[in-house]
N, C-alpha and C positions, 0 to 999 in steps of 0.2 A: 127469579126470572133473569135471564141470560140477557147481555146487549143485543147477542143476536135474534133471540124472540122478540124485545122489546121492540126491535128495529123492523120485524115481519110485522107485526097490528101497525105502529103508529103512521098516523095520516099526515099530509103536511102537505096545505095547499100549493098547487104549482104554481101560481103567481105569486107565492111568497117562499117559495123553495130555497132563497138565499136566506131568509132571515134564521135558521138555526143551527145550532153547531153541525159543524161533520161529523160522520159516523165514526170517523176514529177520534173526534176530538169527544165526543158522548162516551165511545172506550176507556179515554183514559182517565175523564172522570170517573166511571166506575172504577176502575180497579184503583184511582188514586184513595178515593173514600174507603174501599171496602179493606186495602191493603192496610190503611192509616187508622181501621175501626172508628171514622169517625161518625156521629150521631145527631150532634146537635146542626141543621144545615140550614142555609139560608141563601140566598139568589136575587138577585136583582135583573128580573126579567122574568117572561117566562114561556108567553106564544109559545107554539103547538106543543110544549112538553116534552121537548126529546133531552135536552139537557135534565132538567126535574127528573123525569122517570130512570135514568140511567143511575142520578144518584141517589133517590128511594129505594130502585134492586140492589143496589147494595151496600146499602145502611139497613132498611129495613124498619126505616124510621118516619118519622113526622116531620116534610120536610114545608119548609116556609115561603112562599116567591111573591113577585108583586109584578102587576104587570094591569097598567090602565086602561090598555087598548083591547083587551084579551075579547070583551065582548062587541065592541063597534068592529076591529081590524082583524082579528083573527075568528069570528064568530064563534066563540067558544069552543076552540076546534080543540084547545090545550086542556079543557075541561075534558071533553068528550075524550080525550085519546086516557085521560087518566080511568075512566071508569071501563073504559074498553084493557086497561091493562089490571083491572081491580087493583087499582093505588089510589081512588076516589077518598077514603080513609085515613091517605097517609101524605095527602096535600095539601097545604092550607093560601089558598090564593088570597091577596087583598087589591080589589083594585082602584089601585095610586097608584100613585107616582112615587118612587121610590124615594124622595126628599122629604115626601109627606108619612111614610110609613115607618121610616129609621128613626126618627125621629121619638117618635110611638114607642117603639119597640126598646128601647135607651129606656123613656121612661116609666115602662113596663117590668123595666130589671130581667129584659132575656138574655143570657147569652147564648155561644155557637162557639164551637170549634171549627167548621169549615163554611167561606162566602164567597159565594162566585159571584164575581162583578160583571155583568153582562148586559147592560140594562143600556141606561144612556150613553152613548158613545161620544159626547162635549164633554171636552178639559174641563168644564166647572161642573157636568153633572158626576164624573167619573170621581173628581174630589169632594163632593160630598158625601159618594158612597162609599168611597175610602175614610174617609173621616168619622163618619159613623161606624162604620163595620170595624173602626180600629178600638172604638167604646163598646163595641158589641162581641167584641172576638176575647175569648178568654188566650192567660197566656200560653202561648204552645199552641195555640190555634194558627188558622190556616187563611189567608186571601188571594185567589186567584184574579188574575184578569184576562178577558178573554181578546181577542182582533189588535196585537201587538202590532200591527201593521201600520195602524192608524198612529195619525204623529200626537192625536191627545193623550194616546193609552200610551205611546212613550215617551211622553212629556211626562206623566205620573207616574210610570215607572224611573223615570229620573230622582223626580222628585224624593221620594220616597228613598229611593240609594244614599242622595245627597243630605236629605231632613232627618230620614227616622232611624235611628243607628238601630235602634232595637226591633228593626224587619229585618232579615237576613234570606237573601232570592236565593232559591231550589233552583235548581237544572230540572229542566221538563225534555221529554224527548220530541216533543212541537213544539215549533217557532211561536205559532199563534197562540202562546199562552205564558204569561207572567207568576209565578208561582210566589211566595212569601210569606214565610213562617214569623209570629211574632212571639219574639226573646225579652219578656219582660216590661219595666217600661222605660221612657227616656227623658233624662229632665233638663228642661230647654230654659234658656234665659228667656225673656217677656219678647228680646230683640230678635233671637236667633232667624237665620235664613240664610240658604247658602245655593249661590246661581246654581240651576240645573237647564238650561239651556241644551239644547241638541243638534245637530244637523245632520243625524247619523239618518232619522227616519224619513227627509226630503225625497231622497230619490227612491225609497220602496214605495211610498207610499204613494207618488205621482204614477208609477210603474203600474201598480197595483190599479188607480181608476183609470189608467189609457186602457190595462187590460179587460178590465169591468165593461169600459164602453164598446167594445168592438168582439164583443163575445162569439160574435155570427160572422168574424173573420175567419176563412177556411185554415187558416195556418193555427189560428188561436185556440179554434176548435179541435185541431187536433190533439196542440199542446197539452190539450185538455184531458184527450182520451187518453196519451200517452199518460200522463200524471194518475190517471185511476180516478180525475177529480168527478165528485156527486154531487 
């Protein structure tokens, strides 16, 4: 199944039409998984399924997400859109909270080669799913993060520059995505830490909710259609 098929079925309520990726950010997961062969995959998130489903077409695989709201907030709409793409077989949802299922899964002895971090967007939930996914991810494996915009996801994208030598960040061709190949592993003294401090992401990120809030500004709105944005 093609992005572009996947994207003709799947549903995705309009009052929650921001909460999931964009159409080209679901593209370039696909072709990153299918170009990279990789199989073993996991997510932290999951509502309506469009992130999931793009990288099921093309792994072809069993893939894993967690998502605790899926049936109160999203009314099982991620469930429904899986069985409407026949990927019902090749989903495995658990619903938690992703602190409570990593967890699990460590001491289940899974591993993964690809983790898309999508899930909690707070600097302490985003390190714990980092932190896990980095016991969870074999080496040569793969951690994405998604909404770079936000000053938690580049507070941990710091971090990680500055802490774990044995991540090494890909060039993605969108902004709104963190990419990080892990090389091994890294052996720290009990002390080590080293400031990762930022101030690079203050002014996008202020940018980014003035534009949020005034979306029904006729100039903003334009901006909008100009960009192609969905």
């Amino acid at each position: 199944m093609t992005p572009k098929e996947i994207n003709e079925i799947l549903y995705v309520q309009e009052e929650l039409s921001s909460v999931p990726v964009k159409i080209v950010d679901a593209e370039f997961l696909y072709n990153f998984v299918k170009e990279n062969k990789l199989t073993r995959t996991l997510e932290t998130g999951f509502a309506q399924g469009r992130s999931a489903a793009h990288i099921i077409a093309a792994s072809n695989s069993k893939h894993l997400a967690m998502d605790p709201f899926q049936a109160e907030e999203f009314k099982n709409v991620g469930l429904e859109n899986m069985k409407k793409l026949g990927m019902e077989n090749l989903i495995e949802v658990r619903n938690e909270f992703s602190y409570e299922t990593l967890p699990k899964l460590y001491f289940e002895g899974r591993k993964f080669d690809f983790i898309f971090i999508d899930g909690d967007h707070k600097y302490d939930g985003e390190f714990i799913d980092f932190f896990y996914s980095d016991l969870l991810l074999d080496d040569g494996g793969y951690v994405l993060f998604h909404d770079t915009w936000l000053r938690s996801t580049q507070y941990m994208i710091k971090y990680i520059q500055k802490n774990r030598k044995n991540y090494k960040r890909l060039k993605t061709p969108l902004k709104n995505f963190a990419l990080f190949r892990k090389e091994g592993t890294y052996e720290r003294e009990w002390l080590h830490f080293k400031e990762f401090l930022t101030l690079k992401s203050f002014a996008i990120f202020h940018t980014r909710m003035w534009v949020s809030r005034h979306r029904q500004n006729p100039i903003i709105k334009l901006l909008y259609r100009l960009k192609g944005k969905k």
